[in-house]
C-alpha positions in Angstrom: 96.5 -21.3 -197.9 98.0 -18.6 -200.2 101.9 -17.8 -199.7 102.4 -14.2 -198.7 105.5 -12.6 -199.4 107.4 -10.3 -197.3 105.8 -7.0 -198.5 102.3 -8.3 -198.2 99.8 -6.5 -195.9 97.2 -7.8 -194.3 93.9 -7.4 -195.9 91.6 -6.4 -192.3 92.5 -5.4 -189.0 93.5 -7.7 -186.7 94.2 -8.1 -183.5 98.2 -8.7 -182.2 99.1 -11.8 -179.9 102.5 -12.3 -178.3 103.8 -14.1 -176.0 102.0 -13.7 -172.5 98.7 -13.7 -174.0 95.6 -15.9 -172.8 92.1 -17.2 -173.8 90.3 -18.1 -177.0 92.1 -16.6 -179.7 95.8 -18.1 -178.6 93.4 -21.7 -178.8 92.6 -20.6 -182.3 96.2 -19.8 -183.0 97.7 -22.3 -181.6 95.4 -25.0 -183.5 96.0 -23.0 -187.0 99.3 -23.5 -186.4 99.0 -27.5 -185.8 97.1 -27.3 -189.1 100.3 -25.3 -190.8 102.7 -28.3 -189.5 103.8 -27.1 -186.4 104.0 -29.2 -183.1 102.1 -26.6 -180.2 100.3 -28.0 -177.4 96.9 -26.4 -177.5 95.8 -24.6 -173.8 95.2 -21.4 -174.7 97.9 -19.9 -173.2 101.1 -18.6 -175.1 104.0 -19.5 -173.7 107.5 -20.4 -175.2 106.3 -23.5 -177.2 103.7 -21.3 -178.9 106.1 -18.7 -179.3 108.9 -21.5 -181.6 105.8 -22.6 -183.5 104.7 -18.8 -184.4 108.7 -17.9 -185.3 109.0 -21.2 -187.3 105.9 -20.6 -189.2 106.8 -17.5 -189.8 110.1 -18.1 -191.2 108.7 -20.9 -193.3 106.2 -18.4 -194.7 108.7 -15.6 -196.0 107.0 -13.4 -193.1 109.2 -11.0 -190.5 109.9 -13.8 -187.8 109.2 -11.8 -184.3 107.0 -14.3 -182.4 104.1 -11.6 -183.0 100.9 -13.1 -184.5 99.5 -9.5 -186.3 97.6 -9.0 -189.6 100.4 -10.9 -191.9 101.1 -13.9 -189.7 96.6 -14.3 -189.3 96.5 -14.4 -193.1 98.8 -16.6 -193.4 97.6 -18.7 -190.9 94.2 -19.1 -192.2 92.3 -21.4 -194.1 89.1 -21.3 -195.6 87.1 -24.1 -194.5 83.5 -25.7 -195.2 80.6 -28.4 -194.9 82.5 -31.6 -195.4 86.0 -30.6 -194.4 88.1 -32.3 -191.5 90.7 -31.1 -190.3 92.5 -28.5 -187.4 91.2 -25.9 -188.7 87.8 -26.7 -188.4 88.4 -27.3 -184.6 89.8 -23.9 -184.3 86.4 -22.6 -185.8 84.4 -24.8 -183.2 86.2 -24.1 -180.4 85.4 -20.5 -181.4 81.7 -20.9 -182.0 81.0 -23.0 -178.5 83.0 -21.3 -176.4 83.6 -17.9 -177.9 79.7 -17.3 -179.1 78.0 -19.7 -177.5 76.9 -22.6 -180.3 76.3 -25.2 -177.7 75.3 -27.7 -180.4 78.9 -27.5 -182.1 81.2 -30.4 -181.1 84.3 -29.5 -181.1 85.3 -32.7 -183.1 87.1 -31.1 -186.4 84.3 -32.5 -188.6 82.6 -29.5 -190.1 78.9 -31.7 -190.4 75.8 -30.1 -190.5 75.9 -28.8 -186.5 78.5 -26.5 -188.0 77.1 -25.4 -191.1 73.9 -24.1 -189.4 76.2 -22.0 -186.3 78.3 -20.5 -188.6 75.2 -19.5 -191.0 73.7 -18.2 -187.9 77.2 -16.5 -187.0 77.5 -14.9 -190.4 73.9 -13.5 -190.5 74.2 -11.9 -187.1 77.7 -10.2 -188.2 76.2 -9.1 -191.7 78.7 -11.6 -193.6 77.6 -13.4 -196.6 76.0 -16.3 -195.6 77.1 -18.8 -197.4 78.2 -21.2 -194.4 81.8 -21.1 -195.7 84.8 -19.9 -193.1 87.0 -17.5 -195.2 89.1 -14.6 -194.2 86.0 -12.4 -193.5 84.1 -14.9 -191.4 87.3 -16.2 -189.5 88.4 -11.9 -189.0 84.7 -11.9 -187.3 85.3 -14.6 -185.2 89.1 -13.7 -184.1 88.3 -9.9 -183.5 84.5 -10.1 -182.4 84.7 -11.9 -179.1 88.0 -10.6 -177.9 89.0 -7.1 -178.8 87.8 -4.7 -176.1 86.0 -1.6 -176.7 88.2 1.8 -176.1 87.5 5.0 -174.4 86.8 6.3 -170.5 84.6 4.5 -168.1 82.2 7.1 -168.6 82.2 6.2 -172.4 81.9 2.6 -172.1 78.9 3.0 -169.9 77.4 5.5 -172.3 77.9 3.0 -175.0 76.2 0.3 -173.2 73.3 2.8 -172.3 72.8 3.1 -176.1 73.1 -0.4 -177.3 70.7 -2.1 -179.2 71.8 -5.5 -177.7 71.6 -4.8 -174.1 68.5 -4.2 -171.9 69.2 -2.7 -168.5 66.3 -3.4 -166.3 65.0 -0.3 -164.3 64.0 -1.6 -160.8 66.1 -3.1 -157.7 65.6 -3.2 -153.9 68.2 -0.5 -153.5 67.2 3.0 -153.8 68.7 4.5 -157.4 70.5 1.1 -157.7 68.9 -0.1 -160.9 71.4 -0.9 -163.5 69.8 1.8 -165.8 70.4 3.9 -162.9 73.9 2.3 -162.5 75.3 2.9 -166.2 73.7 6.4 -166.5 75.4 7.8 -163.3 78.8 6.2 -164.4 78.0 7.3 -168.1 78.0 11.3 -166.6 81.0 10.0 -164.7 79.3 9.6 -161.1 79.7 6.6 -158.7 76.9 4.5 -158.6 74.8 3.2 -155.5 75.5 0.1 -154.4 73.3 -2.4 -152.4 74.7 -4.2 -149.0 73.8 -7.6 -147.6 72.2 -6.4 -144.3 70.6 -3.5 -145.7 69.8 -3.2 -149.6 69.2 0.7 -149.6 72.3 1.6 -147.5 73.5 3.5 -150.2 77.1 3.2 -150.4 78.4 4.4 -153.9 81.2 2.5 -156.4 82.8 3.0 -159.2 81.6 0.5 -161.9 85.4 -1.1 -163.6 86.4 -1.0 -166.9 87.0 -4.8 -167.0 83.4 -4.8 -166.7 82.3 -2.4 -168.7 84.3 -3.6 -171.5 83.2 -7.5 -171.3 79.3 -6.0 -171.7 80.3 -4.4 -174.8 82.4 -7.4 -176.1 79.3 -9.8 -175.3 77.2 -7.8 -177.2 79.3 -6.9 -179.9 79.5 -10.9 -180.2 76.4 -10.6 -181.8 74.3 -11.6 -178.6 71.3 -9.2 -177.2 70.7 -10.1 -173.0 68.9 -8.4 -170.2 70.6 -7.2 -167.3 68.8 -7.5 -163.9 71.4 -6.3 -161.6 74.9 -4.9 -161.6 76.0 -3.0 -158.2 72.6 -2.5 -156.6 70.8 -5.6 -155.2 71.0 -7.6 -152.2 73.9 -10.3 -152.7 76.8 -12.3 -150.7 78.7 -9.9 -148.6 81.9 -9.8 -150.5 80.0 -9.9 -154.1 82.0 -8.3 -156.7 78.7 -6.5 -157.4 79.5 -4.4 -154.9 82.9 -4.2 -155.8 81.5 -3.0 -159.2 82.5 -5.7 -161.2 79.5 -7.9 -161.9 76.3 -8.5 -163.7 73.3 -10.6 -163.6 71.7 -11.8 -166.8 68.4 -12.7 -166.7 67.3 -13.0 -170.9 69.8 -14.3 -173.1 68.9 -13.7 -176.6 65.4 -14.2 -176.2 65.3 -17.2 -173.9 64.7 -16.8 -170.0 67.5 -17.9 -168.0 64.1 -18.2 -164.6 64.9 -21.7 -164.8 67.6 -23.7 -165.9 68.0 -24.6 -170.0 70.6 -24.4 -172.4 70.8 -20.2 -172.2 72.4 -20.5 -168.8 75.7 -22.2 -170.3 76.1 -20.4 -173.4 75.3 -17.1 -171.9 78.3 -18.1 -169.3 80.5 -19.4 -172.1 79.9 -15.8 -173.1 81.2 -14.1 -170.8 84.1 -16.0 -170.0 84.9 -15.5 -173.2 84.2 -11.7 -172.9 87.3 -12.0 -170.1 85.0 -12.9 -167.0 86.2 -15.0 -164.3 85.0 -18.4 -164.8 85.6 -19.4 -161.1 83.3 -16.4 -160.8 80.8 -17.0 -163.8 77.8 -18.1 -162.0 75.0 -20.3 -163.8 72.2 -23.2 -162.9 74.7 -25.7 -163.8 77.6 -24.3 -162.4 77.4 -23.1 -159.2 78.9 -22.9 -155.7 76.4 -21.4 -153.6 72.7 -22.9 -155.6 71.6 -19.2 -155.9 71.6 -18.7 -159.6 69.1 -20.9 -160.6 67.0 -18.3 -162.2 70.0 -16.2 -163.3 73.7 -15.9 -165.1 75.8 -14.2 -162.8 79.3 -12.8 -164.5 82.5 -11.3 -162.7 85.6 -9.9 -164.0 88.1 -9.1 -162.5 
């Protein structure tokens, strides 16, 4: 890792974590920072001992010390790692790949073997890196930003954007009348509510609006390099109090090519997915985990 000075500035765009923050990325901080020396406990939440280990780092590094991991405090954090290496680092990269993207084959181990080498080939072709299977600063900036920085803009934006992505398929039939989920994203895309299904009475009709939590993890699983069919996301007939209703939810049916009709190894890395796209996983719904035994033939993703 190269020493940056005070007045160094950060090379890409990153995203800032604090104290407070949750999920993936603080697990990749937090075990970049037990590569770097420091003594953090890694659970993916940043709390007060993350918080030390950030300000010592950065004081140790020449960089401002203000307990806020932004573009300076990544780069200095990083380290480029490869086929062979062993080490934190390398577990930072897998715990990325499985859980963030949805590698299932990737141990999370800190041996970079050849398990590794292939995801992050893969990884780097579907983010138009070089592939070269090496983790540098443009491969780990891909992984960092790619599965949890949000898209911006109104609801009606995000739902246009997810109209016109290449990645997402929005299937164009349900049992409620004008409940499809093409339906569904173009009336919220011209800033309508959309018509929801009931559990006595799929065409009843009743209108919601679709959430931006939701909205926002579709675009972040796609923009994760994945491409999945939607077969339902307010329309439908499902439990009574189902956060489709509530607008909240999808149902996958295709994940990146593979159908999830029966259960295989699509149903948990589309669910890692969108956990890590910020779903509930208490409400993250696949063939292998699964409190009712209804989504045997189908990913079923809540946020909240």
């Amino acid at each position: 890792m190269a020493t940056l000075s005070p007045a160094h500035a950060a090379t890409l765009t990153w995203q800032n974590l604090r104290q407070g923050a949750t999920g993936r990325d603080v697990t990749t901080l937090q075990y970049l920072l037990r590569e770097a020396g420091q003594t953090v406990d890694v659970d993916g939440i940043f709390g007060s001992g993350t918080n030390t280990a950030v300000r010592n780092f950065q004081a140790a590094r020449g960089l401002t010390v203000d307990g806020i991991v932004g573009g300076n405090t990544w780069e200095a954090l990083i380290k480029t790692v490869r086929q062979g290496d062993n080490n934190n680092a390398v577990r930072a990269l897998q715990d990325q790949l499985r859980n963030g993207y949805g590698y299932t084959s990737v141990t999370v181990d800190g041996a970079f073997g050849p398990a590794t080498n292939t995801a992050v080939r893969d990884f780097q072709t579907k983010r138009g890196l070089s592939v070269d299977g090496i983790v540098g600063l443009n491969t780990w900036q891909e992984l960092v930003t790619g599965a949890s920085t949000a898209p911006s803009g109104t609801t009606a934006s995000l739902a246009g954007q997810i109209l016109s992505s290449s990645r997402i398929t929005l299937g164009t039939s349900s049992s409620t009348t004008n409940g499809s989920p093409k339906q569904n994203m173009t009336d919220a895309a011209a800033g309508r509510l959309v018509t929801r299904g009931c559990n006595s009475n799929v065409n009843c009709g009743l209108q919601v609006a679709l959430k931006r939590s939701m909205l926002e993890g579709v675009l972040s699983i796609a923009n994760a390099g994945n491409t999945f069919f939607i077969t339902s996301v307010a329309g439908g007939k499902h439990s009574t109090n189902s956060d489709h209703y509530a607008g909240l939810a999808i149902d996958i049916g295709i994940w990146n090519g593979v159908s999830l009709s029966t259960p295989n190894s699509a149903h948990t890395a589309a669910r890692n997915a969108c956990i890590a796209a910020g779903s509930d996983p208490s409400q993250t719904f696949n063939a292998y985990n699964d409190s009712s035994g209804g989504h045997n033939n189908h990913v079923h993703c809540a946020w909240n």
